[in-house]
C-alpha positions in Angstrom: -41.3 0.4 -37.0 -41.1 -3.4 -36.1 -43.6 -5.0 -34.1 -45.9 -3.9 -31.6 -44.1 -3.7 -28.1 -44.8 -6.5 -26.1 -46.4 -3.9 -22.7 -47.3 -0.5 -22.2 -43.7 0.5 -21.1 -42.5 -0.2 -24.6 -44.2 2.8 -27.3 -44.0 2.6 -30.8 -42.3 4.5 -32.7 -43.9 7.8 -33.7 -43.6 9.6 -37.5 -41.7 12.3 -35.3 -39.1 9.4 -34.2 -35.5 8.7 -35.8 -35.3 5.0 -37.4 -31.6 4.9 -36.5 -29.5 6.6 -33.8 -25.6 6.7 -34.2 -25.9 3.3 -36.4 -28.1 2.1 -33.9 -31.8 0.7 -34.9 -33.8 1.6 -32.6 -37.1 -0.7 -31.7 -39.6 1.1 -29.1 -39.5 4.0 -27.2 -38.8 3.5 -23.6 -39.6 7.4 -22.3 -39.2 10.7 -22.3 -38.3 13.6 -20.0 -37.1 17.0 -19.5 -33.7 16.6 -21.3 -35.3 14.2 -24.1 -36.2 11.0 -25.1 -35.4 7.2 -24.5 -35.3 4.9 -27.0 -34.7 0.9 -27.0 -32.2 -0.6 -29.4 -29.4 -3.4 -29.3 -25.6 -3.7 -30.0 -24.4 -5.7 -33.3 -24.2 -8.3 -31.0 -27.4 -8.4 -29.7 -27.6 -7.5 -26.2 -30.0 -4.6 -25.3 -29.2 -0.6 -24.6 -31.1 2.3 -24.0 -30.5 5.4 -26.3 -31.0 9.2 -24.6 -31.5 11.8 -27.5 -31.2 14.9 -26.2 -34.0 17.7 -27.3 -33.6 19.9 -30.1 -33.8 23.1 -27.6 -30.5 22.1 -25.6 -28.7 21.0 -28.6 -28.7 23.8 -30.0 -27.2 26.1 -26.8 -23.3 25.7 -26.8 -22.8 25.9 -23.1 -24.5 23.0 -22.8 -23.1 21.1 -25.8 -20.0 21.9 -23.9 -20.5 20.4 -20.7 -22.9 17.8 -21.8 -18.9 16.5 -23.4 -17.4 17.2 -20.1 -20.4 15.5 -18.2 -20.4 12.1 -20.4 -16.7 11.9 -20.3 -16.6 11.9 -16.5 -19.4 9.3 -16.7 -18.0 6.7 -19.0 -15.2 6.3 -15.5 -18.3 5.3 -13.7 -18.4 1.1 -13.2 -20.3 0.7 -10.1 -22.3 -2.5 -9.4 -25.2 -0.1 -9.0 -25.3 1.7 -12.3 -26.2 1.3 -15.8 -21.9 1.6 -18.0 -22.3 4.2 -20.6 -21.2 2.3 -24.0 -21.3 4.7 -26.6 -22.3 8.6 -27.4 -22.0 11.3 -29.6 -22.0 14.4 -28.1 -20.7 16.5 -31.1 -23.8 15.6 -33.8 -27.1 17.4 -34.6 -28.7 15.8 -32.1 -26.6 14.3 -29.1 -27.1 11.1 -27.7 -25.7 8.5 -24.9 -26.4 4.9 -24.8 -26.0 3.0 -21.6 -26.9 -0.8 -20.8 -30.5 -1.5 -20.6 -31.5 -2.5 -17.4 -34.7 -4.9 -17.7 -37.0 -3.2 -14.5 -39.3 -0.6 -13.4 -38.2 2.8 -12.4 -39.2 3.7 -8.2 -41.3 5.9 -9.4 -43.2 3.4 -11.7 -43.4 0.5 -9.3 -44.4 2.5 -5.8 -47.2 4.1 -8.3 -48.4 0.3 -9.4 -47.3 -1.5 -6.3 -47.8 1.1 -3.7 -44.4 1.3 -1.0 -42.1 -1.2 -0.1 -41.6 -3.3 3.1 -38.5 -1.8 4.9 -36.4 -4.5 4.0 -36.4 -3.6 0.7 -36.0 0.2 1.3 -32.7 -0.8 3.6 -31.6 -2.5 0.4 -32.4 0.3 -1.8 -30.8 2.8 0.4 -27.5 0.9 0.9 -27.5 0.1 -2.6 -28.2 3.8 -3.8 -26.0 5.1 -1.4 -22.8 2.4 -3.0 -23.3 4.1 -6.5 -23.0 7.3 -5.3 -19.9 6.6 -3.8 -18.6 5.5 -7.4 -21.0 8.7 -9.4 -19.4 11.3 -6.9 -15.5 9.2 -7.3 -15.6 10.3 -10.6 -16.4 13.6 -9.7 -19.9 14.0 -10.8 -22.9 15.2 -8.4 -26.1 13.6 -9.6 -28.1 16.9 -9.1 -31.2 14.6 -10.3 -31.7 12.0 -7.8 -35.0 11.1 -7.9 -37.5 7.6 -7.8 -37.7 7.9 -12.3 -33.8 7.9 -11.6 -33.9 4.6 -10.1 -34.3 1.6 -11.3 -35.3 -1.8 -9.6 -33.4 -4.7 -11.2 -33.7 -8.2 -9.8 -30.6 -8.2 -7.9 -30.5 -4.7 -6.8 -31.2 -1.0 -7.4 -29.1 1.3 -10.7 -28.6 4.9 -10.7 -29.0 6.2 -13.7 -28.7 9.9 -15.8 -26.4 10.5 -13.2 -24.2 14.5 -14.1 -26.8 15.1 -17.1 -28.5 17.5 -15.5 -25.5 19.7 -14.6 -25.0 20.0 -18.5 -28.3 22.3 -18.4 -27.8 24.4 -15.3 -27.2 27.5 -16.4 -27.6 27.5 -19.9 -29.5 29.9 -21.6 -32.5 27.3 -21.4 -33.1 27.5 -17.8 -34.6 31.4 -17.9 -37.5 30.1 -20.6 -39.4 27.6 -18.1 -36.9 24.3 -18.8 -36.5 22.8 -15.0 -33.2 21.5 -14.0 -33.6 19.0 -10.7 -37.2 17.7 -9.7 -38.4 20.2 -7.8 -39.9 17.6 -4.9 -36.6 16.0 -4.4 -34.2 18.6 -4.0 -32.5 19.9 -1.5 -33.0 23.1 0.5 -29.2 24.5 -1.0 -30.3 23.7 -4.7 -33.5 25.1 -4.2 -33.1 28.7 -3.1 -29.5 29.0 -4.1 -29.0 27.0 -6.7 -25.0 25.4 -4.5 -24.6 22.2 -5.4 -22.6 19.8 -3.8 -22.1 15.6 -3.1 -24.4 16.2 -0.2 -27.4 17.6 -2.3 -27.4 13.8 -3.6 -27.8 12.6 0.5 -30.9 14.8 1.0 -32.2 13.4 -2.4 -31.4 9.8 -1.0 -33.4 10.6 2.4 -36.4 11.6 0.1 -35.6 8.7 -2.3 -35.9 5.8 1.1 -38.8 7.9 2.8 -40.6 8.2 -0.6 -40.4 4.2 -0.9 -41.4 3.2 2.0 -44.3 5.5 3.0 -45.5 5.8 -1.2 -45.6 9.6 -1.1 -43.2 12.8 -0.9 -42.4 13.6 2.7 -43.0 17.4 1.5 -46.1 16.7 0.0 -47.5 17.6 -3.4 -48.8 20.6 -5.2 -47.6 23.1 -7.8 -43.6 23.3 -7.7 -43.2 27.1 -6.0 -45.2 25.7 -3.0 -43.3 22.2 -2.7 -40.2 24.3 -2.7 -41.2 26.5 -0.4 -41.4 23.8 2.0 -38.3 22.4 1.5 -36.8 25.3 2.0 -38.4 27.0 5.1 -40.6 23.7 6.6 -39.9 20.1 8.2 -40.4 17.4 6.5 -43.5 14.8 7.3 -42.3 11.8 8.8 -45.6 10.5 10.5 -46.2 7.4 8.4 -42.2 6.6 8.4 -41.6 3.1 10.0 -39.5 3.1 13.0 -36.3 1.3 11.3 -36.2 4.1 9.2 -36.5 7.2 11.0 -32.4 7.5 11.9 -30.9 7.0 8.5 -34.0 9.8 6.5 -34.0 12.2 9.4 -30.0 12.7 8.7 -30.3 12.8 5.2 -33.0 15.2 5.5 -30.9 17.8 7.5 -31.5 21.2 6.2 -28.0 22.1 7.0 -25.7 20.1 4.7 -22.8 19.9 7.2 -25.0 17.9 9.1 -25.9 15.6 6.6 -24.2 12.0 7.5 -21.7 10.3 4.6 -22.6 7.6 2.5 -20.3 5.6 4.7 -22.6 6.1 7.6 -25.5 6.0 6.0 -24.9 2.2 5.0 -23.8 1.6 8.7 -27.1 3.1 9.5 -29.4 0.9 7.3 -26.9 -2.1 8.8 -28.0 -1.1 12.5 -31.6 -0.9 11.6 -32.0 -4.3 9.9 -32.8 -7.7 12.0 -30.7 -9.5 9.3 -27.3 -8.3 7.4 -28.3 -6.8 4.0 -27.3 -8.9 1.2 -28.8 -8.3 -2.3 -30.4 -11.3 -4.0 -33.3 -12.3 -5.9 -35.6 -12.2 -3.2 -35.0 -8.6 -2.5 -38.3 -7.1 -4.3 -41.9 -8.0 -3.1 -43.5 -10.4 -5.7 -45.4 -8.1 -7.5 -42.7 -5.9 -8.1 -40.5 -8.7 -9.3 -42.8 -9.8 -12.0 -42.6 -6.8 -13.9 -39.1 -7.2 -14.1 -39.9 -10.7 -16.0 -42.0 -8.4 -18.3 -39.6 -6.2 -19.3 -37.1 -8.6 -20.5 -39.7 -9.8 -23.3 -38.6 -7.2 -25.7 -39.8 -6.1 -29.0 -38.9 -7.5 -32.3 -35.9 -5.1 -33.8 -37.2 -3.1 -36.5 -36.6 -3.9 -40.2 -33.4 -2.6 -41.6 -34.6 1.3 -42.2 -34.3 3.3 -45.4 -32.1 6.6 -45.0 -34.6 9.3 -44.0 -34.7 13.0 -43.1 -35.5 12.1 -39.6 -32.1 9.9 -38.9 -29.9 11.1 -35.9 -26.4 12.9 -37.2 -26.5 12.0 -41.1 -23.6 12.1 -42.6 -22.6 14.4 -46.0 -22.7 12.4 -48.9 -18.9 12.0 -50.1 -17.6 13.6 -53.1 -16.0 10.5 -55.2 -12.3 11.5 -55.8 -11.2 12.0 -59.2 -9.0 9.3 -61.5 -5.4 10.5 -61.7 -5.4 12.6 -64.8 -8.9 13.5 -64.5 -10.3 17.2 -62.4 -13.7 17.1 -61.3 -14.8 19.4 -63.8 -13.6 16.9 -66.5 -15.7 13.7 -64.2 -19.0 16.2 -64.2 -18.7 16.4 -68.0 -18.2 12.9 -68.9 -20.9 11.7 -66.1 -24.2 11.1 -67.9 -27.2 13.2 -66.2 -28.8 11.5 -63.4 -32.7 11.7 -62.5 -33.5 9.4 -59.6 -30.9 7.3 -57.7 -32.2 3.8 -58.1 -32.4 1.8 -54.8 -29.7 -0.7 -54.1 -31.4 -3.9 -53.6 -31.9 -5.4 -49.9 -29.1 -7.6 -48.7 -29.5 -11.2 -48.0 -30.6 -12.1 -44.3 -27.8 -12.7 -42.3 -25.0 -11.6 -44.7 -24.1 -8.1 -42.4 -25.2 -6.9 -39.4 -29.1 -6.0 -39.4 -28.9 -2.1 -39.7 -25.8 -1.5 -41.5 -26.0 -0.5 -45.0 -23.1 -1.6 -47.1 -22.3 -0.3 -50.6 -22.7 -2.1 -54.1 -19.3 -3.1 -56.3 -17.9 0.1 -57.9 -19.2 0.0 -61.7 -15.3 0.6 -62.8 -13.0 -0.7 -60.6 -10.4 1.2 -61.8 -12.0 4.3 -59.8 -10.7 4.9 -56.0 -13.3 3.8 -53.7 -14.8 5.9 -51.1 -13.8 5.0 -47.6 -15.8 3.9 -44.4 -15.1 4.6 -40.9 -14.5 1.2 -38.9 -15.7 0.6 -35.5 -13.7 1.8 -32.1 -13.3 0.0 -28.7 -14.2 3.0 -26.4 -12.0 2.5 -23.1 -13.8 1.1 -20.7 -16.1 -0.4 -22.8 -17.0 -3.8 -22.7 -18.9 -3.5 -26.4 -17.7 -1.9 -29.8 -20.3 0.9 -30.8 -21.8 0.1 -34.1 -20.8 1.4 -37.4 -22.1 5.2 -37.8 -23.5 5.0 -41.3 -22.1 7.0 -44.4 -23.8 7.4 -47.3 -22.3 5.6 -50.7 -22.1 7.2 -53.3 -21.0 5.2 -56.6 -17.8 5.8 -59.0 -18.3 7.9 -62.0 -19.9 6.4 -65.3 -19.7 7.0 -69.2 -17.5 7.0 -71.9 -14.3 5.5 -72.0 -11.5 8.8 -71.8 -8.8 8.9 -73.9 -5.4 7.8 -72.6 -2.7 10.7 -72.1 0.6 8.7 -72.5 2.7 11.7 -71.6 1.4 11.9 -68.1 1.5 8.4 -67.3 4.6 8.0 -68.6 6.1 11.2 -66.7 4.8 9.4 -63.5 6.4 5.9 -64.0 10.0 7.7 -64.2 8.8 10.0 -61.2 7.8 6.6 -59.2 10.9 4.6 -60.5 13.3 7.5 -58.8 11.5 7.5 -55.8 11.7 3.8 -55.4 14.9 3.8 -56.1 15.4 6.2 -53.5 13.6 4.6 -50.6 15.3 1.4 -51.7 18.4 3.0 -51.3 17.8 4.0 -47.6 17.0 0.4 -46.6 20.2 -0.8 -47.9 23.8 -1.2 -45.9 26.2 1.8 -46.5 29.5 1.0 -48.2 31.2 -0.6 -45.0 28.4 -3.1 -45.3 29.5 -5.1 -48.1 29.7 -8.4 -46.8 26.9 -8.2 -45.4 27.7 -7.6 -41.6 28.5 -3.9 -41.2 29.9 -2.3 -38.2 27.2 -4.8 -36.2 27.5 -7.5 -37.6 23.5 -8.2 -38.6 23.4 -6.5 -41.8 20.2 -4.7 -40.1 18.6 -1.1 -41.2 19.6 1.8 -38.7 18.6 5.2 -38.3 14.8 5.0 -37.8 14.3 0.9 -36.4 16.0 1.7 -33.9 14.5 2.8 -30.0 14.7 6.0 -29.0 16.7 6.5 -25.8 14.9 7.0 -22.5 14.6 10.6 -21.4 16.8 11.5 -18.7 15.2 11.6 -15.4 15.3 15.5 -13.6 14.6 15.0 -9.5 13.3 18.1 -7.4 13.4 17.3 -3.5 11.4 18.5 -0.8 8.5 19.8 -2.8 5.6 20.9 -0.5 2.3 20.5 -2.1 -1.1 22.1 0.2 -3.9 20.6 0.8 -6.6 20.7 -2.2 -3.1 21.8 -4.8 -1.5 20.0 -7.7 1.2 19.6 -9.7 2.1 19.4 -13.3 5.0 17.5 -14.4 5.4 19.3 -17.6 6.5 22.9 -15.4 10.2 22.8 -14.0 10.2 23.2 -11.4 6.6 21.5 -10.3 5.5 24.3 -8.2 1.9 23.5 -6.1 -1.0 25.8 -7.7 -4.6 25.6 -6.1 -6.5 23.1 -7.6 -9.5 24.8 -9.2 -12.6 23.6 -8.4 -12.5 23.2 -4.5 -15.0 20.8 -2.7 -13.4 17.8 -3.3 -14.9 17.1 -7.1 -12.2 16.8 -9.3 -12.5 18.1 -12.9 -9.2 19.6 -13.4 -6.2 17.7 -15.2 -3.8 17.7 -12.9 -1.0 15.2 -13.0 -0.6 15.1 -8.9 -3.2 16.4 -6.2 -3.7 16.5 -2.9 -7.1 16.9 -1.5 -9.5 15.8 1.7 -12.5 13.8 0.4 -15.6 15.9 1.2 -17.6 12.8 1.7 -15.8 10.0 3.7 -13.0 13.2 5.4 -10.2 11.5 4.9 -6.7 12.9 2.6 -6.0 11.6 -0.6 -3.1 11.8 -3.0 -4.1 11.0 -6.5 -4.4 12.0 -10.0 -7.2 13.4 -12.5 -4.6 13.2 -15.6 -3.1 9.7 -15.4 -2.7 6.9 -13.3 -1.5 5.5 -10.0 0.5 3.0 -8.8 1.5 2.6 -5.0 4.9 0.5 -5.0 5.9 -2.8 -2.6 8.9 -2.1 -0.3 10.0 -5.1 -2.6 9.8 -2.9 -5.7 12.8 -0.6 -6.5 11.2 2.8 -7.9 12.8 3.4 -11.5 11.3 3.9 -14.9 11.6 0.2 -15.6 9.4 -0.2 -12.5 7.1 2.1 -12.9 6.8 0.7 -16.6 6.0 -2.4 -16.0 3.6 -2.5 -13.0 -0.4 -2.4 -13.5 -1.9 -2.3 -10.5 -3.7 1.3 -11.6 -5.4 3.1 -9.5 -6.5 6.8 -9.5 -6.3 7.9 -5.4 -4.6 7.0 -3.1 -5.4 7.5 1.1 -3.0 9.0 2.6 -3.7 6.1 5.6 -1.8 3.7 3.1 1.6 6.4 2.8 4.6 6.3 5.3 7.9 8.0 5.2 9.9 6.8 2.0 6.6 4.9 0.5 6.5 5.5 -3.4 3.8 5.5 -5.9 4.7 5.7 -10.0 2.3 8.2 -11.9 2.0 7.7 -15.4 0.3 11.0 -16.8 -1.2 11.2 -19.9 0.6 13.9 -21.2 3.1 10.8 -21.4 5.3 11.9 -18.1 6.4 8.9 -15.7 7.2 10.5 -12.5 8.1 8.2 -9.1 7.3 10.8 -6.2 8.4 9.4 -2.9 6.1 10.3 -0.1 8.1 12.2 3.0 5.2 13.1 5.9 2.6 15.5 6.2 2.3 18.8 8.5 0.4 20.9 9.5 -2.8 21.0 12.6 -5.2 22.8 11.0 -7.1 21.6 8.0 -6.1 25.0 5.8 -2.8 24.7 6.6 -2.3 21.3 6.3 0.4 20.1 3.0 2.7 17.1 2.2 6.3 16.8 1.3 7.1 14.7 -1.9 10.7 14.2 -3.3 9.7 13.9 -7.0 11.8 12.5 -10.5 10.2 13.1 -13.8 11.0 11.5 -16.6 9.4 14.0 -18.8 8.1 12.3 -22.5 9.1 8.9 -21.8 5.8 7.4 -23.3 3.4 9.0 -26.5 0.7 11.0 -24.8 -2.6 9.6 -25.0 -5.2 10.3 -27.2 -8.4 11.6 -25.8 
């Protein structure tokens, strides 16, 4: 299990405990919660991670195998200076899992329990800080849902958010009628908690407890068994009596019961501006001294563990492979010839250094002549800034015995089969007759038909299109017509290839997309395909504050659509009535659709 970890926030590992996660060796045990357990572990490369494996219990529901996907999808968008990047998952094995950076400090929760609360300074920093990664969490059109002082951690040059959407992936699965919590009851909000509505401002009420909770040490609704906590939150006012001064404005907003009246994370980081004698600027100096030592602690980690055997207790195994047969051969003939085997004997250890510690690699076939069995090689997830490791495949050797007999007939049928199909392809890579000195009709003596580039799709304009507020459009329907764009509030999920919406949190009109990519064009760019092409300044939203008459943005959808959709005004008084006028040209396949 490797050595003994080097403080009492690194655990052993247990018997109960996987030796490898997703090809990942993992070293100590970091936690464990509601949703499942934390382990520590590091990239080929070295660099640290944290590895969530999610309990047996919700694996095994489908709704929330299903929107645990959808949930770390949405989060792999999420690159805030304030969060810990998700590198790597696998939400389709026995046992899902995500791995995100590690981030070498104490939770809130651990260091107000050690430490007691923090000077307000360092709340003001906190809060800002917080409030700057749920700007990017909610962006990506995730609500946290589980804001709470575990959730945050204190690193030495600034607060991260972390678990961010994973508890939406267990609200309302079969699990939450047999006890299992979603949401710590003493952070949420009065909506979550009697309704169950959920929205970007549940997160501001859970940041009002979050900066109250740090600077006073204790829950502003007090403690006790979970229906009576709720109750308060729900029917009573929250104590504020020990809150310093500074503080007051900022948590008495957040902690409106009313979530209309709840301020945006905009104005909650003016707030915490007014209220400080000095401008906030994280920096080293931003914890108390205590606090900041444990932060040195945790970045003495344990030794990794010694390269593991294969066990029963290993995260998603994979099937042994069935070798492939010899040409000539069925597997019936293979299992005859094959000598009976008793015990697999163990392939020795490799030498230190010669692969990566953790991955096993398999011994020279015994007859070379036999296929060998392939491995799966490693993947840059977008966005990622490190490969995921190997996942590990059992190997399982080439046949062994007896020499066969040759059958002549059969090898000799398939040399004449493979000389006429050489022939053949030769054939097609040669010049046709009119070719024969060697320039042909072009001159270059160079292969047509397939070489050559496929024309560009011809582009199909639509003018005058008026799209509603909070309605997309799909490039692959012609006509585009507007359709309601389905899940309301401003948190985009849907895959729509244009959309305009008003942005819950900061109320101001967007134009964007949540299939694709933006690109808002100089007046010295000239909108074409060519353009639209070449430029990379990508963006996924656009305000509609940047848009005048005639302004044009390319959208490259994934579905492989370039479309350049010229902006033409917006009408309308009221909010509900409210849409924009685009004249739109598609150029419908003009790129291969991505791969998800």
């Amino acid at each position: 299990m490797g050595s003994a970890p080097s403080a009492d926030f690194f655990h052993p590992l247990s018997a109960d405990d996987p030796a490898v996660v997703g090809g990942y060796r993992l070293a100590a045990v970091l936690g464990s919660g509601g949703m499942g357990k934390v382990y520590l572990s590091h990239t080929p490369g070295g660099r640290p991670i944290a590895i969530k494996v999610i309990r047996p219990e919700f694996s095994e529901d489908p709704e929330f195998r299903r929107r645990f996907q959808q949930e770390v999808r949405a989060a792999e968008r999420v690159q805030g200076l304030y969060t810990a990047p998700v590198i790597d998952s696998d939400t389709e094995g026995a046992r899902p899992w995500l791995a995100t950076a590690y981030v070498p400090g104490p939770s809130l929760a651990h260091a107000v329990a050690r430490h007691g609360a923090l000077p307000v300074r360092s709340v003001l920093l906190l809060t800002v800080g917080v409030a700057e990664a749920l700007h990017v969490i909610h962006g990506a059109g995730i609500v946290h849902r589980d804001l709470k002082p575990a959730n945050v951690l204190l690193a030495s040059d600034g607060p991260r958010v972390i678990d961010f959407g994973i508890a939406r992936a267990a609200d309302s699965t079969a699990l939450t009628s047999t006890g299992v919590s979603v949401g710590t009851p003493a952070f949420m909000a009065p909506e979550q908690a009697s309704a169950g509505t959920v929205t970007p401002a549940t997160d501001v009420f859970a940041l009002g407890q979050i900066a109250a909770f740090s600077a006073i040490g204790a829950s502003v609704f007090g403690d006790g068994p979970s229906h009576a906590v709720l109750y308060r939150i729900v029917h009573e006012d929250p104590d504020l009596s020990a809150l310093p001064e500074q503080l007051r404005s900022v948590v008495t907003r957040c902690l409106s019961r009313d979530p209309a009246d709840r301020p945006s994370l905009t104005e909650i980081i003016e707030l915490c501006n007014a209220a400080s004698e000095a401008p906030l600027r994280q920096g080293e100096d931003w914890l108390p001294r205590d606090v900041a030592g444990s932060i040195t602690e945790r970045l003495r980690l344990p030794a990794p563990a010694p390269t593991p055997t294969p066990t029963p207790t290993e995260v998603s195994p994979q099937p042994p492979a069935q070798a492939p047969a010899p040409p000539g051969y069925t597997p019936t003939e293979m299992a005859a010839a094959a000598p009976t085997q008793t015990a697999p004997t163990p392939a020795p250890a490799p030498a230190p250094g010669a692969v990566p510690t953790g991955y096993r690699t398999p011994p020279p076939l015994a007859q070379p002549s036999y296929p060998q069995p392939s491995y799966p090689q490693p993947s840059y997830a977008p966005g990622h800034s490190t490969p995921p490791p190997f996942h590990t495949q059992a190997f399982v050797p080439g046949p062994s015995g007896p020499p066969r007999p040759k059958r002549t007939g059969l090898i000799v049928i398939g040399a004449v089969a493979a000389a006429v199909v050489g022939l053949v392809v030769l054939g097609s890579l040669l010049p046709d007759g009119s070719d024969k000195g060697g320039g042909g009709k072009d001159g270059g003596g160079k292969a047509s038909g397939t070489s050559q580039k496929q024309p560009d799709p011809q582009p199909v304009s639509y003018q005058g299109i008026e799209v509603p507020q909070n309605h997309q459009l799909m490039f692959a329907d012609n006509p585009p017509r507007p359709a309601e764009e389905p899940t309301g509030a401003g948190v985009l999920y849907g895959h729509a290839d244009l959309i305009y919406y008003r942005d819950t949190l900061f109320g101001d009109e967007k134009f964007g997309t949540t299939n694709g990519k933006l690109v808002l064009l100089n007046n010295s760019e000239k909108g074409s395909l060519e353009t639209c092409r070449a430029v990379t300044r990508f963006t996924e939203k656009i305000g509609l504050d940047q848009l005048t008459d005639g302004s044009q943005v390319c959208v490259l959808s994934k579905a492989g659509h370039i479309a350049l959709a010229t902006f033409r005004g917006r009408s309308g008084v009221k909010e509900e009535t409210r849409f924009i006028t685009v004249d739109l040209t598609v150029w419908r396949n003009a790129e291969p659709a991505a791969k998800n």
